[in-house]
C-alpha positions in Angstrom: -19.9 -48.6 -31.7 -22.0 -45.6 -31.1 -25.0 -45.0 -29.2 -28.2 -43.6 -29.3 -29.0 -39.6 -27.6 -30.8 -40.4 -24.7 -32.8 -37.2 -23.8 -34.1 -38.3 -21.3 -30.8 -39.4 -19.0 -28.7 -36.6 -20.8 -26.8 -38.5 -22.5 -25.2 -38.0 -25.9 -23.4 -41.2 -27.5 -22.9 -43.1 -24.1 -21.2 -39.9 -22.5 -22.9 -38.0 -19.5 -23.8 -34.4 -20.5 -25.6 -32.5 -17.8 -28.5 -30.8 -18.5 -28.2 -27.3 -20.1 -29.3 -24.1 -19.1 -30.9 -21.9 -21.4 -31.3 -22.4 -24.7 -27.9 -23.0 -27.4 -26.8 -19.7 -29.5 -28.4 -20.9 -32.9 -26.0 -20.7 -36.0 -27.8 -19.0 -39.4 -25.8 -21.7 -41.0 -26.3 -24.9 -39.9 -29.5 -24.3 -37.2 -29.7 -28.0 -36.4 -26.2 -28.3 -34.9 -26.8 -28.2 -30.8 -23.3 -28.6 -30.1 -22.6 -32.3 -29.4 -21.4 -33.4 -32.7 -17.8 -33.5 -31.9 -18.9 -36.1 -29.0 -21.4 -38.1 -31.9 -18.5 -38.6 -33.9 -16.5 -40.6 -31.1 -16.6 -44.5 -32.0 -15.8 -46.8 -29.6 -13.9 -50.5 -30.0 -14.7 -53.0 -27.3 -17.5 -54.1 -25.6 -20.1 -52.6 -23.4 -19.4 -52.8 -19.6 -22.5 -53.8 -17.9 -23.7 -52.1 -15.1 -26.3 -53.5 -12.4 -28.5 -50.1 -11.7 -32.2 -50.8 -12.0 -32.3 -48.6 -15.2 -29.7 -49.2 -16.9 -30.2 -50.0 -20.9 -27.4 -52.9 -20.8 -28.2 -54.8 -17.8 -27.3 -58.2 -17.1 -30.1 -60.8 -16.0 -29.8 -62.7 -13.0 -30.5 -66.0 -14.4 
């Protein structure tokens, strides 16, 4: 399972990244890459543990 980059909470795949000062060293050859890619090719087996903060993307309803 993999997960969407949430810019917004800094995430990258599910996994907490911080927020990054400056700007990334570009490469001539591949200027897209930002440096996260060995962490977007993590896949994950299981299921999602839910978690009960107010914004979390998985919660659980209290039904």
């Amino acid at each position: 399972m993999k997960y969407k980059d949430d810019k917004t909470n800094n995430t990258v795949n599910g996994f907490h990244v911080g927020v990054r000062q400056g700007s990334p060293l570009r490469d001539a050859l591949d200027p897209t890459n930002d440096g996260y890619d060995h962490i977007r090719g993590i896949v994950r087996n299981g299921t999602v543990l839910q978690d009960r903060a107010d914004n979390t993307v998985n919660s659980i309803s209290e039904e």
